[in-house]
N, C-alpha and C positions, 0 to 999 in steps of 0.2 A: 338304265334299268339293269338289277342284275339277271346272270342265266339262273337263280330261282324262281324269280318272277312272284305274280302276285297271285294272290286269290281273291277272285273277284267274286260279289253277288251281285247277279244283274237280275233285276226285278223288271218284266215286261212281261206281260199276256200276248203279245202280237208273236204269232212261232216264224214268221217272217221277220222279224227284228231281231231274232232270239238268234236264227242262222247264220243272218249276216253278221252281228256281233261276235259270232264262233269261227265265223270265215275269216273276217279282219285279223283276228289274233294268229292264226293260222300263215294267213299270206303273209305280215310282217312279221313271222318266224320270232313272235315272243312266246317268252315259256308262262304264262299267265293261265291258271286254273280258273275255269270260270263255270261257275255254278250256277244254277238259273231257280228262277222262282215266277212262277205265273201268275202269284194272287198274291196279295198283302197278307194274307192269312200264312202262306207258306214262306212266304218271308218274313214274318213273326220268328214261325218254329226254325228257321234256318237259321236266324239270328242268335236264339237263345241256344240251338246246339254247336253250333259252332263259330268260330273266329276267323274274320275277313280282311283284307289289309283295305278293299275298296268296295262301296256300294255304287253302281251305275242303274238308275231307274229311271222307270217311265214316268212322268207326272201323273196322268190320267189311268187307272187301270179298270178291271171288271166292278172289283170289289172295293172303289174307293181310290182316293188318291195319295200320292205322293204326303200330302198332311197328315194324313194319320199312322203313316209310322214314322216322318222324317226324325219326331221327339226322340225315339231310342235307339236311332239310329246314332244320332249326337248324342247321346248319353253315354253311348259305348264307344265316344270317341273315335267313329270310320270317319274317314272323307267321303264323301258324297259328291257325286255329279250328277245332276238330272239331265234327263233329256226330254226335249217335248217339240210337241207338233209346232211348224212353222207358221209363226206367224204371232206365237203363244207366248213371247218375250218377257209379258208384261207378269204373267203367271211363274216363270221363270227367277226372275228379279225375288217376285215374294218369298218363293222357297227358300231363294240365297239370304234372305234378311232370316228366315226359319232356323236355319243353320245348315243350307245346304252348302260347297264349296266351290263349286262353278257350274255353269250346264254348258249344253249344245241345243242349237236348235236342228232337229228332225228335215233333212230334206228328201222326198222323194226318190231322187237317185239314187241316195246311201253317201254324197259326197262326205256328210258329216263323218262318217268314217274313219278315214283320212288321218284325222285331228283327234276321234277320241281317246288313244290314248296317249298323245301327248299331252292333253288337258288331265285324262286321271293323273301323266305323272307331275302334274303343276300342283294337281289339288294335295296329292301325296305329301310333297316338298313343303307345300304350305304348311300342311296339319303337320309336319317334323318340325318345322320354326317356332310353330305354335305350340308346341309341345315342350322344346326346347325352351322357349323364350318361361315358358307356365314354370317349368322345370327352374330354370334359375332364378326364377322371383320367390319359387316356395323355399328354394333353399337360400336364399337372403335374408327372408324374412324369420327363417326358425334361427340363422346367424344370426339376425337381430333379436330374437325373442332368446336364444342361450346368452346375448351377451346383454343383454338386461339382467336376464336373471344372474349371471353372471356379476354383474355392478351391485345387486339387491342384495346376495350373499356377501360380495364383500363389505358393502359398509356395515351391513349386521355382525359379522365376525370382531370387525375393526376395532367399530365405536363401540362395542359390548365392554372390551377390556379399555378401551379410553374409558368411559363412562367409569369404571373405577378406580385410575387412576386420576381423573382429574378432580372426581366424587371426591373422594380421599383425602388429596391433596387438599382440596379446600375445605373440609372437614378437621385438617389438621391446624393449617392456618389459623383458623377461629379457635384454635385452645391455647393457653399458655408457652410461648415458648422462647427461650434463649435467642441472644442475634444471632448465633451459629448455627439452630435450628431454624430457625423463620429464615435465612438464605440458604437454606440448603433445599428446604420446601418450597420456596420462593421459585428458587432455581429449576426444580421439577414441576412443580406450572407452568413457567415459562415456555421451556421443553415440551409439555405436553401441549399446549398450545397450537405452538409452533410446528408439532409433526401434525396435530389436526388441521389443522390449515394446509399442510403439505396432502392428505388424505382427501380435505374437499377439492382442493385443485383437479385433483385427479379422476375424481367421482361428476366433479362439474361437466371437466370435458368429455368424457365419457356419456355424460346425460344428454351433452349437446349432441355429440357425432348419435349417437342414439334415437333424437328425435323425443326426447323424452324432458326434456326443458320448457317448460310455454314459459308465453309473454304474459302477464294480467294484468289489464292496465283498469288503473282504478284514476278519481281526483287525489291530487296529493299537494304538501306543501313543498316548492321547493328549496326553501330558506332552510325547513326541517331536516330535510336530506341531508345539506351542505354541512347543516351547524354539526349532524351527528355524524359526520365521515372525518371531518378537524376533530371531531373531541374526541373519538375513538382512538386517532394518532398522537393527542397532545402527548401522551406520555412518552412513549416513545422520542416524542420529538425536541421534549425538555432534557430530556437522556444526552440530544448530542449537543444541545443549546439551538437548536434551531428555532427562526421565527413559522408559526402556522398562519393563515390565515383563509378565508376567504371572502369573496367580492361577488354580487349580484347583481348587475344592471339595472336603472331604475327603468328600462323601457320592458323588461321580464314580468309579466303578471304574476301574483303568490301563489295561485293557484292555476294546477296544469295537469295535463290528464295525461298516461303511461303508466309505467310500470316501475312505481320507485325504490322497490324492492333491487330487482335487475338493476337500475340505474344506480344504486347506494353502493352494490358490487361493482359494479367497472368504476366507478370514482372512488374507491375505499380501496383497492385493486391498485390504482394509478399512484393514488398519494403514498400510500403505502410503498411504492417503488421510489417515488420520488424520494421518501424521508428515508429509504433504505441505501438509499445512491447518490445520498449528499449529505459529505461528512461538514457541514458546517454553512450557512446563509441563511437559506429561508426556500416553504414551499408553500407556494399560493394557487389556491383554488378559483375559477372565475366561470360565471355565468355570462353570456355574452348573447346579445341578437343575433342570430345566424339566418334573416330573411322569415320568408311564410307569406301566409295571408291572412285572411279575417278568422277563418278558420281552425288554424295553425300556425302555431309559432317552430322555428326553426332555432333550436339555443344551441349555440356555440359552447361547450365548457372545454375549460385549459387546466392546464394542472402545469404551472411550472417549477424549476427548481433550480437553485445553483450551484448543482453538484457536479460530479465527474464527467456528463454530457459522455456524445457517443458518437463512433469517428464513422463519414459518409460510409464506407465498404458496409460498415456494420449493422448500418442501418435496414441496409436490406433482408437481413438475416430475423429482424424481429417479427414478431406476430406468427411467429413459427412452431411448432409441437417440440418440447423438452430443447429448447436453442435457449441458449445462454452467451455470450459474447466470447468468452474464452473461459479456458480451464482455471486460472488467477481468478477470475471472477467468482468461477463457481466454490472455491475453497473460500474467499472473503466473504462474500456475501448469502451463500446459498439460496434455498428455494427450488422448483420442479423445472423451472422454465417454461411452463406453464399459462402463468398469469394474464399474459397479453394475448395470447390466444385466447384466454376465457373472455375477456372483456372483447375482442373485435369479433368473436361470435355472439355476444351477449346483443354488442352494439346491432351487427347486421341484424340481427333477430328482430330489432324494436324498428328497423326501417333507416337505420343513420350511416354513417361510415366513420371511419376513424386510420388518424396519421400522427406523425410525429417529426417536430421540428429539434435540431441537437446540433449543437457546437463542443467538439470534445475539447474537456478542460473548462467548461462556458458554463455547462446547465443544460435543460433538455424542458419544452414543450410536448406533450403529449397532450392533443386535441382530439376532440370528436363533435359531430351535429348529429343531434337526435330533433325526428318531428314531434312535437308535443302540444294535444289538444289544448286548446281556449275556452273557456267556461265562456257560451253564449256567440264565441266569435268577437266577444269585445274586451279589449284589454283595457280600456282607459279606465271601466268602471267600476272594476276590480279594488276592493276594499285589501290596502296591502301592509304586508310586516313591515317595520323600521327596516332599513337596509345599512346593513356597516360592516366594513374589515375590521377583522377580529386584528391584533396589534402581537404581541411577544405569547410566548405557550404561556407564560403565568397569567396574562390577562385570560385566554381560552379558558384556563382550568377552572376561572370565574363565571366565565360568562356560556362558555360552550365543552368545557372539560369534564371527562367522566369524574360523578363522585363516588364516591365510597358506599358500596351497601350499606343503606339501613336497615337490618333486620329488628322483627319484632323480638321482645321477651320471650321465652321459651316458655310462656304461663301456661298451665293447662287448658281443655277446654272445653273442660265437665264431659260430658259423655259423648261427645265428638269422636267417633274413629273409624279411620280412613282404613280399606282394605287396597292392600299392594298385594298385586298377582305377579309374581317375576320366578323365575325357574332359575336363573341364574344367580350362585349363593354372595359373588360381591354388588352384583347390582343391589339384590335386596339391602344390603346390609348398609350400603350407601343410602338410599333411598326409605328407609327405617331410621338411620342418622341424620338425616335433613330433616323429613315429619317429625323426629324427636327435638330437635331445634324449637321449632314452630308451635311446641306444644302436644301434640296431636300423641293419641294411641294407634298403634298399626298393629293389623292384622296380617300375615302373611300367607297365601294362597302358592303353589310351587306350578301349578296346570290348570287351565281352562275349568275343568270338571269342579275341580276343588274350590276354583272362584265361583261358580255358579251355586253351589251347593252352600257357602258359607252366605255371598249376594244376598239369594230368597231365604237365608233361615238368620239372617243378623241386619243390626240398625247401622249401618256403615252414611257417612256423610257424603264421601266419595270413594270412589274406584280408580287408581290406577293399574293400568289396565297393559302387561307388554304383552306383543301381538302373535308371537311364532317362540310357541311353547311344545312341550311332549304332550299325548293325550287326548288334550284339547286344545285349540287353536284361542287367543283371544278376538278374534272375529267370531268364531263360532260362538264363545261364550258369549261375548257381549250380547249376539243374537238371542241366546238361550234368557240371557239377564231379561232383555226387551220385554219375551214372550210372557216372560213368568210375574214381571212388573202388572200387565195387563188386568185393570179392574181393582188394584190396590190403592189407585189414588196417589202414587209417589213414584217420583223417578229420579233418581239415583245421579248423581254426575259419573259421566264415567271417560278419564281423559288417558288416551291411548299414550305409553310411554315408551318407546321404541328403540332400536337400532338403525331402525329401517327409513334410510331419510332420502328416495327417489320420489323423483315429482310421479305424485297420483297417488305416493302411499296416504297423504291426507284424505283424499279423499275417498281412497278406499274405506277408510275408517272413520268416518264420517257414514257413509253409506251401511256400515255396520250396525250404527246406532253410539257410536263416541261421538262425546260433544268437543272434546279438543284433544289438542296434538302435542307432544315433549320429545323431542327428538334426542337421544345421548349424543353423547354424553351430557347429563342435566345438572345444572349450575343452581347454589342456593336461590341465586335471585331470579331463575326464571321458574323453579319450584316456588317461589313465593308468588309470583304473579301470577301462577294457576289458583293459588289458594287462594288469592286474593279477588280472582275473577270468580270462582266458583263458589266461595265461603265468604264470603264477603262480612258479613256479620261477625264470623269466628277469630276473625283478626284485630 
């Protein structure tokens, strides 16, 4: 204890107790102030005038007990020690579950004496742990809550100008152009692409170490998954002549319960490294029994390849934050180093584990087991897809290979038109260049106010809707749209069109009153799939 010492209130009516507790302090030569208070009423007014390091009271007083003031007592954050008549334990106990911090029990002699303030100084030591311990959880958590928002501003800054360059770019692509133009724009897609994907790496993990990632696990097909992570890559993989393929076990039921989203990323993730790190053979995808019960199936998936493979030292190095295998590597082949950490956070997230088998010069297995539910618990009954390996990337680009956007005629569509809120002058102008594609007449809104204001006074078919504008907010407006819709008999589509692409902004904007989500940067054909879900007729 230091020679400051403390200030104490000790609350007791007994002026025999009041003594001895002045004497203790006294004989063990502590420099301890101690202020006294004889009724719960005076230890009220003591309380709200002044500041205590330690409260010492009686349970039992004139005017009540120890329960009716222990509540602001711990509201002002003192330590508390009660003391009480021997034998009263049990009375004791409840206080401590109240929020008192330790007692004594009262004996006759005064022996309790002795002890009490080495108990006040336990109770002290506590409430600074506890204090401390409160102290570094509140400052964790606003470090988490700056670096969320931190993560929210930067994809919104990020993907604001991706969104126009890639808008653009493929705006440009669909007009007329020479081979030395169409590879030059080719070539900035590519590029642009390619640093977006460099940006979701980054944002992914980020979202994970964050805590800001769920799982959602819905039924799903898993032949579907498979076929669209190969057709995704065929191209690329015709690029080097590589064979794609993959293989589904026929003991795998078609349908499985998780989160196929998450699972399309760490096997789109995996292959993707495969087809990036093998200049020539083949990269085959496999679904495999990995055990379970009636309940749960345990699938084994492989992703192999016969590329450059990786030498034992090296191996240990993987699944690591921005680790790449050496500097040669990182000029051949780039990327964040990244990737394998997103996929064995993704993996542990869903319940599975994940490893990798490599022979350098050989090829390289990268496996992992995920649990994945059983419709019913019974796989035999399972009504199932054909099951076959896809053969050469020309067969894929047949059977499992991306095609080619079919866009509609650019016909008009009569008085159809679509009101775009966007503050930012190449978003809009991109996203005015897509709905002019499509047909459509657009209106342009630059703030919240000005969209709500145009909304309630014009025949708009739909609304998109970006979220974090001057002014007015599009949450706000869209709120304001809701209110003003009420009793008109008509409600508006209105699909949020964003920068802002951390888990929960959906559903923030949902909660808002939007009915769907666009995240930028936004591609002709996922602008048609909105129009096509929401306009359906107009198409």
């Amino acid at each position: 204890m230091n020679k400051r010492g403390l200030k104490i209130l000790l609350i007791e009516d007994d002026m025999v107790d009041q003594l001895a507790v002045k004497r203790a302090i006294r004989q063990q030569g502590l420099f301890h102030e101690c202020r006294v208070a004889g009724s719960l009423l005076e230890a009220r007014e003591m309380l709200n005038r002044e500041s205590f390091d330690v409260v010492i009271s009686d349970f039992l007083l004139g005017d009540g007990t120890l329960f009716d003031i222990l509540a602001m007592i711990v509201e002002k954050d003192i330590p508390v020690v009660v003391t009480t008549g021997a034998g009263d334990e049990g009375t004791a106990v409840k206080a401590i579950k109240g929020g008192a911090d330790d007692y004594i029990i009262k004996d006759p002699a005064g022996h309790y004496l002795k002890i009490l303030f080495i108990t006040v100084e336990k109770a002290i030591e506590k409430k600074r742990v506890e204090q401390e311990l409160l102290k570094a959880r509140e400052d964790a958590e606003a470090a988490n809550r700056a670096k969320s928002q931190f993560l929210a501003n930067m994809s919104h800054e990020i993907r604001t100008p991706m969104n126009g360059i890639i808008g653009m770019t493929e705006l440009l692509l669909d007009t007329p152009l020479n081979d030395q133009q169409r590879e030059y724009a080719t070539a900035v897609m590519e590029s642009a692409r390619s640093l977006l994907a460099v940006i979701n790496d980054i944002l992914d993990l980020s979202k994970i170490e964050a805590g800001k990632m769920a799982i959602e696990n819905t039924w799903f097909n898993l032949e579907a998954v498979l076929r669209s992570v190969i057709g995704m890559m065929s191209i690329e993989g015709r690029k080097k002549g590589l064979t794609l393929s993959y293989l589904i076990h026929p003991e795998i039921p078609a349908l499985l319960y998780g989160d196929p989203a998450r699972l399309r990323q760490v096997l789109l993730n995996l292959v993707a490294n495969a087809v990036k790190f093998t200049p020539q053979g083949s990269v085959t995808l496999r679904a495999l029994p990995g055990g379970g019960d009636k309940a749960e199936a345990r699938v084994h998936f492989e992703v192999v390849d016969t590329g450059i493979g990786i030498s034992p030292e090296d191996v240990n190095h993987l699944f690591q934050p921005f680790t790449q295998l050496d500097y040669s590597t990182t000029r051949r082949f780039g990327g964040t180093g990244l990737g394998l950490v997103i996929c064995k956070r993704l993996v542990e997230a869903m319940g599975g584990t994940i490893g990798v088998k490599s022979v350098e010069g050989r090829g390289s297995t990268f496996w992992f087991v995920l649990p994945l539910g059983l419709p019913g618990g019974n796989t035999q009954s399972e009504v199932r897809l054909p099951i076959r390996e896809e053969g050469t990337v020309g067969e894929e680009e047949r059977t499992v290979g991306p095609r080619a956007p079919v866009l509609p005629d650019a016909r008009p569509k009569g008085n159809r038109k679509v009101l775009l809120v966007e503050d930012d002058p190449v978003a809009s102008k991109v996203a005015c260049y897509q709905l002019g594609k499509f047909g459509y007449r657009v209106d342009v809104a630059t703030n919240g106010r000005e969209a709500v204001e145009a909304a309630l006074g014009g025949d708009y078919a739909l609304i998109l809707m970006d979220c974090h504008m001057p002014v007015m907010d599009g949450f706000t407006a869209t709120r304001a749209i809701r209110d003003g819709e009420r009793g008109r008999g008509r409600r508006v589509p209105i699909i949020a069109m964003t920068a802002r692409a951390m888990e929960g902004d959906r559903e923030l904007c949902q909660e808002a009153g939007m009915d769907d989500y666009l995240s930028k940067p936004v591609e002709l054909q996922e602008m048609l799939a909105v129009l096509e879900r929401w306009l359906p007729t107009a198409l």
